[in-house]
N, CA, C and O atoms as a Tinker XYZ file with bonds, in Angstrom:
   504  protein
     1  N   -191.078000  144.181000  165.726000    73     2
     2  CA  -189.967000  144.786000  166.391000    64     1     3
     3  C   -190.035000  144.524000  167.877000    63     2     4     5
     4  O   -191.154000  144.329000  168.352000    81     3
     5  N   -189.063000  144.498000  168.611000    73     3     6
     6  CA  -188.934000  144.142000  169.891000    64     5     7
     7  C   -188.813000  145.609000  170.423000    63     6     8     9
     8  O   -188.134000  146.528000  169.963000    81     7
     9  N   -189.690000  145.592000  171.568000    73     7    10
    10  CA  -189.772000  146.851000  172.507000    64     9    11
    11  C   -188.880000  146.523000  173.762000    63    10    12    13
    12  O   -188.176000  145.516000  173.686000    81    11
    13  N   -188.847000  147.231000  174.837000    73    11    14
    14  CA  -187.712000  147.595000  175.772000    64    13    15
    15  C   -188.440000  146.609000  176.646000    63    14    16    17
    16  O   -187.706000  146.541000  177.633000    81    15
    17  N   -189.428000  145.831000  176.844000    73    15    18
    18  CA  -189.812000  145.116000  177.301000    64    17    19
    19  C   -188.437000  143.680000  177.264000    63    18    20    21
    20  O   -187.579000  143.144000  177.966000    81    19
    21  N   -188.901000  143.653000  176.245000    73    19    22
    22  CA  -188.167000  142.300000  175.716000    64    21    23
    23  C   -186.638000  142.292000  175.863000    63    22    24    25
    24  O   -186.119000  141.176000  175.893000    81    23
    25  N   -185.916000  143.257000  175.950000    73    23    26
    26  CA  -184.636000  143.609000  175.982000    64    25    27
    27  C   -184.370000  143.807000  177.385000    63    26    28    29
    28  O   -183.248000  143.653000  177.868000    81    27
    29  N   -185.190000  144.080000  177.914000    73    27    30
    30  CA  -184.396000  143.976000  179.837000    64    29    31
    31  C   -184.735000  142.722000  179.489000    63    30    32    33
    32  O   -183.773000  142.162000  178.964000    81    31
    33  N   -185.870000  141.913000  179.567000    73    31    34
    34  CA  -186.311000  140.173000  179.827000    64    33    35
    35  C   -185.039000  139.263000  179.229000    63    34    36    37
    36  O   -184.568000  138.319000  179.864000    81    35
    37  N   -184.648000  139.603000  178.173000    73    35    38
    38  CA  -182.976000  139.394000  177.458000    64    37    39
    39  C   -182.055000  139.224000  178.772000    63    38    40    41
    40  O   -181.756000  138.245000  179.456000    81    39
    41  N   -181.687000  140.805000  178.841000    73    39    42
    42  CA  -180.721000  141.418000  179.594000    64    41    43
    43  C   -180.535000  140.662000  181.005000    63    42    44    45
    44  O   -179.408000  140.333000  181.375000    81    43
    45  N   -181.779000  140.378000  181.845000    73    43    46
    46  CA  -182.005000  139.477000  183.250000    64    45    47
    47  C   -181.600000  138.125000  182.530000    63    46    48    49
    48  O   -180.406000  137.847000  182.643000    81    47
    49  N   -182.291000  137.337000  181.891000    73    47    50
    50  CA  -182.066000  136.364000  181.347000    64    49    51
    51  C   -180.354000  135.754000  181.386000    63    50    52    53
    52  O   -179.923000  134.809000  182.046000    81    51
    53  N   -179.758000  136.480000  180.630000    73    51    54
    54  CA  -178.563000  136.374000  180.070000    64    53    55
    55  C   -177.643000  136.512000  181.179000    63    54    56    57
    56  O   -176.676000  135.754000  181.246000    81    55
    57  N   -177.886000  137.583000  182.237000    73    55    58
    58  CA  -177.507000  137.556000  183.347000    64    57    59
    59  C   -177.357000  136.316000  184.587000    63    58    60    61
    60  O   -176.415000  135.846000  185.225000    81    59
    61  N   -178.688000  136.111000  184.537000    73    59    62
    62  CA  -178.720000  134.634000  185.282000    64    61    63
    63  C   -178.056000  133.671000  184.922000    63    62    64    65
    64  O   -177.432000  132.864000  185.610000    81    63
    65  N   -178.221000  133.761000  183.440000    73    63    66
    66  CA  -177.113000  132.235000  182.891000    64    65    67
    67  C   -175.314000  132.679000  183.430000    63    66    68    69
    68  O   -174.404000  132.288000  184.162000    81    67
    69  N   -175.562000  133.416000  182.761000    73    67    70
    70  CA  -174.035000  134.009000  183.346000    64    69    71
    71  C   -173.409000  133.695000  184.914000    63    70    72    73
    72  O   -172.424000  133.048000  185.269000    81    71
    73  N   -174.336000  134.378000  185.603000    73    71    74
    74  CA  -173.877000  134.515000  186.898000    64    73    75
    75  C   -174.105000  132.816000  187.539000    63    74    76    77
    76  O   -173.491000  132.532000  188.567000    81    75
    77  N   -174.953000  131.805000  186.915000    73    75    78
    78  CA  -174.884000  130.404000  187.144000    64    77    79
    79  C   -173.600000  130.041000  186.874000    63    78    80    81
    80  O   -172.802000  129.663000  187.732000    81    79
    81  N   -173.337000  130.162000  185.516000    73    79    82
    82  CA  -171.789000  129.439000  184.743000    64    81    83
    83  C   -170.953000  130.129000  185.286000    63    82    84    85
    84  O   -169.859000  129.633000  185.015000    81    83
    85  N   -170.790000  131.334000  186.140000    73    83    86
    86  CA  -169.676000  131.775000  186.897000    64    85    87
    87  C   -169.464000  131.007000  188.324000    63    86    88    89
    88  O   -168.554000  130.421000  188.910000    81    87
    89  N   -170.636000  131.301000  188.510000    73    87    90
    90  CA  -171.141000  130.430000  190.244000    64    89    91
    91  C   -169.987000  128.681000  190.217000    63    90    92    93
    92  O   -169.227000  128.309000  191.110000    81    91
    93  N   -170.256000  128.039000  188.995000    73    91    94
    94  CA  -170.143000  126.609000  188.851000    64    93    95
    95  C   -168.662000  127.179000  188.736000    63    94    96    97
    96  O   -167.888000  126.934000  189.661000    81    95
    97  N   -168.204000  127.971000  187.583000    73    95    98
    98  CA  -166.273000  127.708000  187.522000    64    97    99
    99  C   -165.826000  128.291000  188.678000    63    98   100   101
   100  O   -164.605000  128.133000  188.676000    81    99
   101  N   -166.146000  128.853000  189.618000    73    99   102
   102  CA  -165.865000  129.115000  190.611000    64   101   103
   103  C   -165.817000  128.296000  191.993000    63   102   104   105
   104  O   -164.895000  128.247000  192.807000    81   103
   105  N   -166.904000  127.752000  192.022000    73   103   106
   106  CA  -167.283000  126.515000  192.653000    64   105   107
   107  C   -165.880000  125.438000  192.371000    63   106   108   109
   108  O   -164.997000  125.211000  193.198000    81   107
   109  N   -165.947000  125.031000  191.362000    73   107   110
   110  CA  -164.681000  124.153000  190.633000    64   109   111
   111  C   -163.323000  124.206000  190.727000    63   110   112   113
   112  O   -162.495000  123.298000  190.797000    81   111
   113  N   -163.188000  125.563000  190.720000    73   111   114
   114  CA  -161.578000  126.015000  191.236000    64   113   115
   115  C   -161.637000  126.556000  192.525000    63   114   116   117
   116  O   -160.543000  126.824000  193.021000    81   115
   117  N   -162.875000  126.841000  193.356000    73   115   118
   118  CA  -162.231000  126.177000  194.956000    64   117   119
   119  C   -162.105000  124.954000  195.423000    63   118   120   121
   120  O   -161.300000  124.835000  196.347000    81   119
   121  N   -162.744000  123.858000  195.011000    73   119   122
   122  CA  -162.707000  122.814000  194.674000    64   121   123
   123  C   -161.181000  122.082000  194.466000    63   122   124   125
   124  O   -160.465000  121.489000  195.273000    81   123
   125  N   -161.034000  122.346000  193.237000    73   123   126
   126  CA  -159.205000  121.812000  192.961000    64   125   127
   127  C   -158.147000  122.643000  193.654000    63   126   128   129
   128  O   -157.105000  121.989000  193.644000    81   127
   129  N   -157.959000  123.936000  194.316000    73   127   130
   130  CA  -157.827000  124.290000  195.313000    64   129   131
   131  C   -157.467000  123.576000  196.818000    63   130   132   133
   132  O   -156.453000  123.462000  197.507000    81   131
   133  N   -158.424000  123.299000  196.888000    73   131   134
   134  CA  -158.780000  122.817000  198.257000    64   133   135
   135  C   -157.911000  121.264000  197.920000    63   134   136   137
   136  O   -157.031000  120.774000  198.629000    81   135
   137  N   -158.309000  120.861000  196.994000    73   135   138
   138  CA  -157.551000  118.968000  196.682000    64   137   139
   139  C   -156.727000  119.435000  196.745000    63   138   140   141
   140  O   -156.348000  119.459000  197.916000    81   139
   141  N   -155.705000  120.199000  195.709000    73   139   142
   142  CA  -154.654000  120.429000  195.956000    64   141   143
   143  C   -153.603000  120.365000  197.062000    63   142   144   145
   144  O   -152.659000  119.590000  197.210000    81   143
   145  N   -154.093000  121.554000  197.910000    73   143   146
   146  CA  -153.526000  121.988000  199.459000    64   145   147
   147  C   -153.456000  120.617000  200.080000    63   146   148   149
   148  O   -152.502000  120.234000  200.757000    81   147
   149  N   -154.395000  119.990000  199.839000    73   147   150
   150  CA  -154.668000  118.545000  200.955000    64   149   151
   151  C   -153.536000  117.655000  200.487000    63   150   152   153
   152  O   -152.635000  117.148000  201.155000    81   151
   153  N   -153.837000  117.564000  198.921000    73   151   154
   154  CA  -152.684000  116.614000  198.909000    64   153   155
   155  C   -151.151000  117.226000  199.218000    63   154   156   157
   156  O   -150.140000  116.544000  199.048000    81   155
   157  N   -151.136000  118.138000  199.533000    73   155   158
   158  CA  -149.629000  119.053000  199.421000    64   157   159
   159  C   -149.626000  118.049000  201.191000    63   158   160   161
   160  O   -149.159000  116.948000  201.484000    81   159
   161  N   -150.325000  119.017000  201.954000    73   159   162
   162  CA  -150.183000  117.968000  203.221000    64   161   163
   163  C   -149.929000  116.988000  203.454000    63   162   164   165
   164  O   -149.066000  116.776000  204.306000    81   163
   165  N   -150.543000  116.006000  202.829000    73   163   166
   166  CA  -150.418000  114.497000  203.260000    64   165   167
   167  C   -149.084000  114.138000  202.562000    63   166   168   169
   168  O   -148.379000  113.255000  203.050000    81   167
   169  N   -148.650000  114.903000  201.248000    73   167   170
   170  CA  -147.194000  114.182000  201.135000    64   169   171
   171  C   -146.402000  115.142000  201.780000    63   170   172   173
   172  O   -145.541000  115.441000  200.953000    81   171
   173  N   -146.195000  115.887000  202.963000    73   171   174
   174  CA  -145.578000  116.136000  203.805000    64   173   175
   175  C   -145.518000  115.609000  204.728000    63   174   176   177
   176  O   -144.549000  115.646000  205.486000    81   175
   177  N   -146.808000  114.819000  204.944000    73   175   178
   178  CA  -146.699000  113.802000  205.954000    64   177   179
   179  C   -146.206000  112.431000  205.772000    63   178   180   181
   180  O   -146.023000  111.649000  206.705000    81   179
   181  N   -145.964000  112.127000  204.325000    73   179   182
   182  CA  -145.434000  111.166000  203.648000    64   181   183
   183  C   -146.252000  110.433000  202.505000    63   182   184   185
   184  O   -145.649000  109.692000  201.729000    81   183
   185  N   -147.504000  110.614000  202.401000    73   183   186
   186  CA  -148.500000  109.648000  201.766000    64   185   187
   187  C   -148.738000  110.707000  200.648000    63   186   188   189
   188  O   -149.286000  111.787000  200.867000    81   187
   189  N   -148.321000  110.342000  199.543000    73   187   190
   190  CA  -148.603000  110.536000  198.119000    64   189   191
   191  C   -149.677000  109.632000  197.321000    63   190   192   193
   192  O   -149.954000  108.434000  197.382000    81   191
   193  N   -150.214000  110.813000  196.471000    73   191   194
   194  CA  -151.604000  110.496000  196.378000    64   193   195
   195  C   -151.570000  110.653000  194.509000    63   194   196   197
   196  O   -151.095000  111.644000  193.955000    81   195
   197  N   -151.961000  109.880000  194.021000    73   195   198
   198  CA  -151.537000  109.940000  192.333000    64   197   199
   199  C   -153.326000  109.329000  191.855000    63   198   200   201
   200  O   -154.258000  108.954000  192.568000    81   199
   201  N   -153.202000  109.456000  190.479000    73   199   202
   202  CA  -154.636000  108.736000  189.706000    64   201   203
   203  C   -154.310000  107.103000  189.960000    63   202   204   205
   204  O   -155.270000  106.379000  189.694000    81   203
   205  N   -153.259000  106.507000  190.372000    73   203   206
   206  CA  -153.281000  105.043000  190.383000    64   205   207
   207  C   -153.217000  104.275000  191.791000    63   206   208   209
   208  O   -153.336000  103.099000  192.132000    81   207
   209  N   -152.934000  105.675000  192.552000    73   207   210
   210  CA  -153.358000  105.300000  194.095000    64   209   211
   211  C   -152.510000  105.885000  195.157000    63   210   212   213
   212  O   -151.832000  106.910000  195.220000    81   211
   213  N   -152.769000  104.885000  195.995000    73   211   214
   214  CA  -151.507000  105.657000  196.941000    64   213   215
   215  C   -150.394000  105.248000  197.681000    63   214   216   217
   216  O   -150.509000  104.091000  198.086000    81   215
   217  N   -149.228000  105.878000  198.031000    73   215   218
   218  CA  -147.983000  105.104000  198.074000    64   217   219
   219  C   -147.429000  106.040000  199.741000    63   218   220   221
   220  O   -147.111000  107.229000  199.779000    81   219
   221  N   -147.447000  105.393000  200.552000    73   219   222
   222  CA  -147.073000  105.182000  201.860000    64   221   223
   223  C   -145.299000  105.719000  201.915000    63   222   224   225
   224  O   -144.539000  105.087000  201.181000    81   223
   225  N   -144.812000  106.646000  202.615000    73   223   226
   226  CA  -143.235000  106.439000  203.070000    64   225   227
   227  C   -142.862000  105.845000  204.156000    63   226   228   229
   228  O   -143.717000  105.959000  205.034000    81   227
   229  N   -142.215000  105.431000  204.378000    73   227   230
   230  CA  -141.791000  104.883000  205.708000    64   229   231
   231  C   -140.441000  105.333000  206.055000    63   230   232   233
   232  O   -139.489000  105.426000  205.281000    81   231
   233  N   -140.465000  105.567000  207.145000    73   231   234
   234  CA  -138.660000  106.085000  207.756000    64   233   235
   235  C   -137.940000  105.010000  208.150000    63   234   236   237
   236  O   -136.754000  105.282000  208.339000    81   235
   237  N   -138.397000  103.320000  208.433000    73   235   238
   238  CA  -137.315000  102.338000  208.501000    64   237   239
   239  C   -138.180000  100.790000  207.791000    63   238   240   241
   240  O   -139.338000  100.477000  207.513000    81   239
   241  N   -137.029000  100.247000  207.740000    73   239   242
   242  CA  -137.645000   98.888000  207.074000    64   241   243
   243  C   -137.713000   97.936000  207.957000    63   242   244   245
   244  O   -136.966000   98.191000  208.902000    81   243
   245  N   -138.569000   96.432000  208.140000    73   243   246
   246  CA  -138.744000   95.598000  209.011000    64   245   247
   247  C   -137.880000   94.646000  208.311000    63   246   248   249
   248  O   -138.011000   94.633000  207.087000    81   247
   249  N   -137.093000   93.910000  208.788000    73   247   250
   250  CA  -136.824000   92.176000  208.556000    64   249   251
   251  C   -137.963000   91.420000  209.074000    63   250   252   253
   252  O   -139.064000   91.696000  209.551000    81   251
   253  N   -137.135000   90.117000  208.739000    73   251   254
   254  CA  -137.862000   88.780000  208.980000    64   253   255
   255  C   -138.115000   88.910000  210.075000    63   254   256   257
   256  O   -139.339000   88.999000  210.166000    81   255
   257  N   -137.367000   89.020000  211.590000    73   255   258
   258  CA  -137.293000   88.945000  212.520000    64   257   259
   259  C   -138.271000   89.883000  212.915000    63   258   260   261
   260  O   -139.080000   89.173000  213.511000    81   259
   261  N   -138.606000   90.797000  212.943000    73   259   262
   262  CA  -139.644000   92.058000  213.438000    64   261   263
   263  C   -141.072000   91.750000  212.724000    63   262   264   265
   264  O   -141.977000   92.466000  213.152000    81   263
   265  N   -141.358000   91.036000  211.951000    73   263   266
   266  CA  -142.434000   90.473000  211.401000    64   265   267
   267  C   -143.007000   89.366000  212.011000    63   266   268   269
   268  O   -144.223000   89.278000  212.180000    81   267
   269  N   -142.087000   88.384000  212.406000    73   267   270
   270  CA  -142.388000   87.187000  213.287000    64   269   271
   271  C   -142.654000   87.627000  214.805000    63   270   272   273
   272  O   -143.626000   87.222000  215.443000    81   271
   273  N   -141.588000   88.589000  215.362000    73   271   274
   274  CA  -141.829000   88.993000  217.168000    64   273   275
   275  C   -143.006000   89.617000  216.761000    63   274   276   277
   276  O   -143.853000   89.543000  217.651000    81   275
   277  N   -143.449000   90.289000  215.616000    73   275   278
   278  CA  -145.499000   91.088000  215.949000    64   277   279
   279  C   -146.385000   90.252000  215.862000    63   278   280   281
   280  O   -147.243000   90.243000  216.745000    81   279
   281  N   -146.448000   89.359000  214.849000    73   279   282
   282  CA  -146.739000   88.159000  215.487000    64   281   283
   283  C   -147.126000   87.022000  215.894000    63   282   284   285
   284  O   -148.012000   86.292000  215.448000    81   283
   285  N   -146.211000   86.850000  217.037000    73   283   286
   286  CA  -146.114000   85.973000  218.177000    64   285   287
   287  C   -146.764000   86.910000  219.468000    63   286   288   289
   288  O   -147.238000   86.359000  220.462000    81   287
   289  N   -146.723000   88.228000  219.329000    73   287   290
   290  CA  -146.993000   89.071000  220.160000    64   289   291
   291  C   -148.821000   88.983000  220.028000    63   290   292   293
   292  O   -149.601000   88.637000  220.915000    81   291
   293  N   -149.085000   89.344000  218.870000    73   291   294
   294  CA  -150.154000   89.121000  218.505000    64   293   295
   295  C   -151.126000   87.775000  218.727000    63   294   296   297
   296  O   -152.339000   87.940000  218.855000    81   295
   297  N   -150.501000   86.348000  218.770000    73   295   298
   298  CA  -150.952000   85.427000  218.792000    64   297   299
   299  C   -150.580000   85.612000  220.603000    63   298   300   301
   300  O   -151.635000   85.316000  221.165000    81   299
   301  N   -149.809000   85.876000  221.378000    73   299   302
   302  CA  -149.839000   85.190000  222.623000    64   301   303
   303  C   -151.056000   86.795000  223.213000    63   302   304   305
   304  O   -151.395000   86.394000  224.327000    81   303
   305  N   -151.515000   87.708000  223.090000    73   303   306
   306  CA  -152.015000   88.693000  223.276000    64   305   307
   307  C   -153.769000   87.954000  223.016000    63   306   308   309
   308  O   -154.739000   88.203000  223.732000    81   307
   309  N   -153.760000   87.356000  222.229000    73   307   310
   310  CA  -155.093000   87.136000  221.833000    64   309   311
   311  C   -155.250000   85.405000  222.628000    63   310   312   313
   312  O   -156.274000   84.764000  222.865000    81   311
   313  N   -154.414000   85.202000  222.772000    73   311   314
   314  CA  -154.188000   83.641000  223.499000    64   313   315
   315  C   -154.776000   84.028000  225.051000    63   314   316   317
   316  O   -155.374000   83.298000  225.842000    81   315
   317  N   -154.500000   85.021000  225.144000    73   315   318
   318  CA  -154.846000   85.749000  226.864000    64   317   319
   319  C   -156.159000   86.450000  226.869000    63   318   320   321
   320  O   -156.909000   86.199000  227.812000    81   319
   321  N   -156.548000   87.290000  225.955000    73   319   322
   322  CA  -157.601000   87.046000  225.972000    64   321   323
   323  C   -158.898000   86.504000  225.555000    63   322   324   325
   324  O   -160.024000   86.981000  225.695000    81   323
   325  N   -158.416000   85.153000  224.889000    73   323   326
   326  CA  -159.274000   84.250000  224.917000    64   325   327
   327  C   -160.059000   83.428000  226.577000    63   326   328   329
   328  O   -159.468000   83.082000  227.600000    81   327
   329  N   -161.978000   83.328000  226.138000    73   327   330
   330  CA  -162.024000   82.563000  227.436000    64   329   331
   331  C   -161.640000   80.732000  227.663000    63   330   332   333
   332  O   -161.798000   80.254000  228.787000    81   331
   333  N   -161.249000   80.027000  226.750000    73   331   334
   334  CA  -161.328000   79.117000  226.516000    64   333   335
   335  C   -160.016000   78.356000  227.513000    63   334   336   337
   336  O   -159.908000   77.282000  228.104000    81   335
   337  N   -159.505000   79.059000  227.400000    73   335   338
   338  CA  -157.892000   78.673000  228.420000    64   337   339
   339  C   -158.082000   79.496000  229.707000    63   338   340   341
   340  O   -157.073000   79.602000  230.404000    81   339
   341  N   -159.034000   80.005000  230.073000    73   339   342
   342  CA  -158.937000   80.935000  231.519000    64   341   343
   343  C   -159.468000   80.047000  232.603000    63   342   344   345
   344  O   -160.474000   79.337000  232.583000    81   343
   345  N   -158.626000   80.222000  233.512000    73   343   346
   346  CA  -159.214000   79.111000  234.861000    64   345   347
   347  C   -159.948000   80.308000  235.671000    63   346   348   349
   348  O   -159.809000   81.343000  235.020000    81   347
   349  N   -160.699000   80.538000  236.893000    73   347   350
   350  CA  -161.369000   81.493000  237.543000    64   349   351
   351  C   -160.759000   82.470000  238.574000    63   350   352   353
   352  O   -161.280000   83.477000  239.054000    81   351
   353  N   -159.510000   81.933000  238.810000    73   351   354
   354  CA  -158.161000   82.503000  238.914000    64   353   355
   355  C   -157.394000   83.857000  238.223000    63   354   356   357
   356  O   -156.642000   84.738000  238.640000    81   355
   357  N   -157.924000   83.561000  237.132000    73   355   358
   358  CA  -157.300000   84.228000  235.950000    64   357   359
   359  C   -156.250000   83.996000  235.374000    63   358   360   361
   360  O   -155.892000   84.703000  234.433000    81   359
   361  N   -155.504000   82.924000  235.823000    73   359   362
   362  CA  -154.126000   82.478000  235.536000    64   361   363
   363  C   -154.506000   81.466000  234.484000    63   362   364   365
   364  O   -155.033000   80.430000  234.889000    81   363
   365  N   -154.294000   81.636000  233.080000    73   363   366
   366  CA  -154.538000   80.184000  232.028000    64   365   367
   367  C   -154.087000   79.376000  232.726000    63   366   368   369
   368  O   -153.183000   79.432000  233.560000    81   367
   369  N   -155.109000   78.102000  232.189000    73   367   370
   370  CA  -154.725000   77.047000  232.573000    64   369   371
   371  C   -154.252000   76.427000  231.326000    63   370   372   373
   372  O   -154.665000   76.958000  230.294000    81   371
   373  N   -152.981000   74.777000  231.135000    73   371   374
   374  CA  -152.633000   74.670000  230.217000    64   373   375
   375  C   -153.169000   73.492000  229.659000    63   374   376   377
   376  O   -152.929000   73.103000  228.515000    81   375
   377  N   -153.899000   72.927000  230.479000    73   375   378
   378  CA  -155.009000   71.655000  230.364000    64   377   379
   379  C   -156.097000   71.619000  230.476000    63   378   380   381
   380  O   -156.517000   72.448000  231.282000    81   379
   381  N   -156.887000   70.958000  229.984000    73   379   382
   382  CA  -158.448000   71.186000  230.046000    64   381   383
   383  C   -158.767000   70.359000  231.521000    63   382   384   385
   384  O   -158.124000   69.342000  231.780000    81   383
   385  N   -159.791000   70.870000  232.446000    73   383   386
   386  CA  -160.047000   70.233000  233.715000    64   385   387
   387  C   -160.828000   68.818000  233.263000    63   386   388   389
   388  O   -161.639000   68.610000  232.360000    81   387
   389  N   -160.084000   67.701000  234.537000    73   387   390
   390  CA  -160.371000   66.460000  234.411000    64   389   391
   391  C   -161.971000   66.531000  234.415000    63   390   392   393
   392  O   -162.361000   67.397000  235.199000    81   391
   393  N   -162.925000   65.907000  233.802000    73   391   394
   394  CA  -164.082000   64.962000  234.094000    64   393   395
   395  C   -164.524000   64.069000  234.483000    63   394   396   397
   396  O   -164.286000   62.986000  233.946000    81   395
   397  N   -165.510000   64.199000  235.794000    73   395   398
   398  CA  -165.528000   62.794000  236.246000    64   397   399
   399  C   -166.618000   61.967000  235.550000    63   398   400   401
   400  O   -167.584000   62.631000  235.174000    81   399
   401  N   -166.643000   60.997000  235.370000    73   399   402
   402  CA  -167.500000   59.912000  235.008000    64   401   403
   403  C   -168.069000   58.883000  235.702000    63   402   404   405
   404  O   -167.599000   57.777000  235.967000    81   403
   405  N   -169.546000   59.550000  236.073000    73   403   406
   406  CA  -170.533000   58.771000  236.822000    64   405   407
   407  C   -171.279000   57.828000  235.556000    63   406   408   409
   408  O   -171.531000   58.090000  234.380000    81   407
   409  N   -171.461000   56.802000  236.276000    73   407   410
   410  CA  -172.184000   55.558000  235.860000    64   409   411
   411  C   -173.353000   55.840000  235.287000    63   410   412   413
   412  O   -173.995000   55.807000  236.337000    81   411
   413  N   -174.470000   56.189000  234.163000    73   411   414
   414  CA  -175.253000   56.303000  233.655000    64   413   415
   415  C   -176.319000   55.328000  234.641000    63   414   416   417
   416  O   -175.856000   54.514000  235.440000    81   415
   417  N   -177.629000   55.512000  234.480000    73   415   418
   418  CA  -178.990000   54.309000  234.776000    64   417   419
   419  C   -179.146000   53.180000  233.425000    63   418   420   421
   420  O   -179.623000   52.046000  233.399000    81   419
   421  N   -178.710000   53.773000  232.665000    73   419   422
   422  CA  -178.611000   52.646000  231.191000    64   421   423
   423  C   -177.523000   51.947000  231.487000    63   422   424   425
   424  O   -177.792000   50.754000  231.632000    81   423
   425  N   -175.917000   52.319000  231.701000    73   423   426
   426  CA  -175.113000   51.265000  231.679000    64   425   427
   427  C   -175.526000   50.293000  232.843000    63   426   428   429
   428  O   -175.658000   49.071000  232.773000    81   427
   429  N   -175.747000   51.338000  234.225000    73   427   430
   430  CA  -175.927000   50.040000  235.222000    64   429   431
   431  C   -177.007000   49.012000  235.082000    63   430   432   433
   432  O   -177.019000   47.989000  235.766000    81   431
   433  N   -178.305000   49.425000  233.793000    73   431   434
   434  CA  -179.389000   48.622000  233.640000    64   433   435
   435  C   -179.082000   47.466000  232.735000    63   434   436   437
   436  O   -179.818000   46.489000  232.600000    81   435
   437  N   -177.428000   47.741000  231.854000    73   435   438
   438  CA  -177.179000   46.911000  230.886000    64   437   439
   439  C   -176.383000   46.161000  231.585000    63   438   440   441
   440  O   -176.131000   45.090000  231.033000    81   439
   441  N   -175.875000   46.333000  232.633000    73   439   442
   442  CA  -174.803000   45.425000  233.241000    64   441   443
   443  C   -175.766000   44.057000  233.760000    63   442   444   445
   444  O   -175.823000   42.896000  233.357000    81   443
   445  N   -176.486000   44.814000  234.864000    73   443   446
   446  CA  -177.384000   43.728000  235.467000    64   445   447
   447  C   -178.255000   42.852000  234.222000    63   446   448   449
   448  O   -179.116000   42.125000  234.719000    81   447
   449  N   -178.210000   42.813000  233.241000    73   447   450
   450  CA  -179.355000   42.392000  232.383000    64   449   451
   451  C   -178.072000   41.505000  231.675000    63   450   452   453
   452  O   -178.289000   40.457000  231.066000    81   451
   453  N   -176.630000   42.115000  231.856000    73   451   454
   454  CA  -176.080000   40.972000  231.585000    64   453   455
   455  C   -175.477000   39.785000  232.081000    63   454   456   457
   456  O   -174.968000   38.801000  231.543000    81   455
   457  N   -175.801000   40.377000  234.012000    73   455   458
   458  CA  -175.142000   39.052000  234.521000    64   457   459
   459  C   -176.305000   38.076000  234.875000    63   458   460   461
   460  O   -175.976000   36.995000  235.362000    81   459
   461  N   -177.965000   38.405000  234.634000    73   459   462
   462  CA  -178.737000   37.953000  234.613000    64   461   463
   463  C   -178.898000   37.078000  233.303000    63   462   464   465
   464  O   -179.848000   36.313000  233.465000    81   463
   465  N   -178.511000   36.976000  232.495000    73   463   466
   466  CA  -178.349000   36.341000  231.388000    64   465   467
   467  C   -177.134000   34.888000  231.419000    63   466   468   469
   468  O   -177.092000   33.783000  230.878000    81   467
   469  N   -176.504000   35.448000  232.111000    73   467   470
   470  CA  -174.960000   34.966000  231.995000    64   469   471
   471  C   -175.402000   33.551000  233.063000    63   470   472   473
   472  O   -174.951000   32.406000  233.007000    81   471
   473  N   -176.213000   34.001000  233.808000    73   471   474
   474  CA  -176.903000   32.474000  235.280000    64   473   475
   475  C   -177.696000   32.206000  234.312000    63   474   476   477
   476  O   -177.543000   30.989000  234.216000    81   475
   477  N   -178.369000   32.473000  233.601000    73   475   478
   478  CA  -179.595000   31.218000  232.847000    64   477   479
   479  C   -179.171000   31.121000  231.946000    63   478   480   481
   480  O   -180.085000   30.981000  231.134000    81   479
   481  N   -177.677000   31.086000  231.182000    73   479   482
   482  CA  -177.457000   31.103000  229.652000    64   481   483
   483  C   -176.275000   29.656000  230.029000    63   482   484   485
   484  O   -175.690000   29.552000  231.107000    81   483
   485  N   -176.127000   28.584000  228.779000    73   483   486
   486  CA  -175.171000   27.734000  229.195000    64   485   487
   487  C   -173.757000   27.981000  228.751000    63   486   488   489
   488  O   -173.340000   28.744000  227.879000    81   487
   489  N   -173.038000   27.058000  229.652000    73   487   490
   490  CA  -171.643000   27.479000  229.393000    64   489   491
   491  C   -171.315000   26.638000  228.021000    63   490   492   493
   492  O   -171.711000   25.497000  227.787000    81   491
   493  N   -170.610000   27.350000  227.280000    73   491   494
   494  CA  -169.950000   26.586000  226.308000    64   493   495
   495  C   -168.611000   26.608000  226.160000    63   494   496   497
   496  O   -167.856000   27.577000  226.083000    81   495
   497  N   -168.362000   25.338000  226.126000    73   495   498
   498  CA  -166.880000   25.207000  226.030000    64   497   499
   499  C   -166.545000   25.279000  224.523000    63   498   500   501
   500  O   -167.441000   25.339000  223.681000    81   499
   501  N   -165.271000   25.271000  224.212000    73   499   502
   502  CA  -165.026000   25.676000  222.492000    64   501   503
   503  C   -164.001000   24.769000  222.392000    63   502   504
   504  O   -163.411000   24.618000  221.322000    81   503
């Protein structure tokens, strides 16, 4: 037979489980609660929120034309601040700066080695 021992040890027992599995559905429905409210917001703000995703409102539509001026806006915005076209000025430049071209020690060593050749080599006529 079970004494009064065993029957509070029950009684706590059964309690704890309880007051866990209450803890959790409670937990759960503040939970969906809380999603709820949020999504109530955001499709007041326009953005609806479903199991397959989410779908944006917009208050006007773009053409062709408003797609191309963003951009061109975009491309001449990033054209400026690129460093590759900046002169020190700050004003792009639209050409790359001339280079001058000094004479190497090899070409001028190949030149002379060829007009030194050219006096001890014979002429041939064809």
């Amino acid at each position: 037979m079970a004494n009064w021992v065993d029957l509070i040890a029950l009684l706590v027992t059964v309690t704890i489980c309880g007051g866990i599995v209450y803890g959790i559905l409670h937990a759960s429905s503040c939970l969906s609660a809380s999603v709820a409210s949020t999504k109530a917001k955001l499709q007041e703000k326009g953005y609806t929120i479903s199991h397959t995703g989410v779908s944006v409102k917009t208050s006007k539509r773009f053409c062709r034309e408003d797609y191309v001026d963003a951009t061109q806006r975009g491309v001449i915005k990033a054209m400026g601040a690129a460093s590759f076209g900046s002169s020190p000025s700050g004003s792009p430049t639209l050409s790359p700066p001339l280079m001058k071209r000094n004479p190497s020690s090899a070409s001028v060593n190949s030149l002379d080695e060829r007009k030194r050749r050219a006096i001890f080599s014979r002429n041939r006529k064809d």
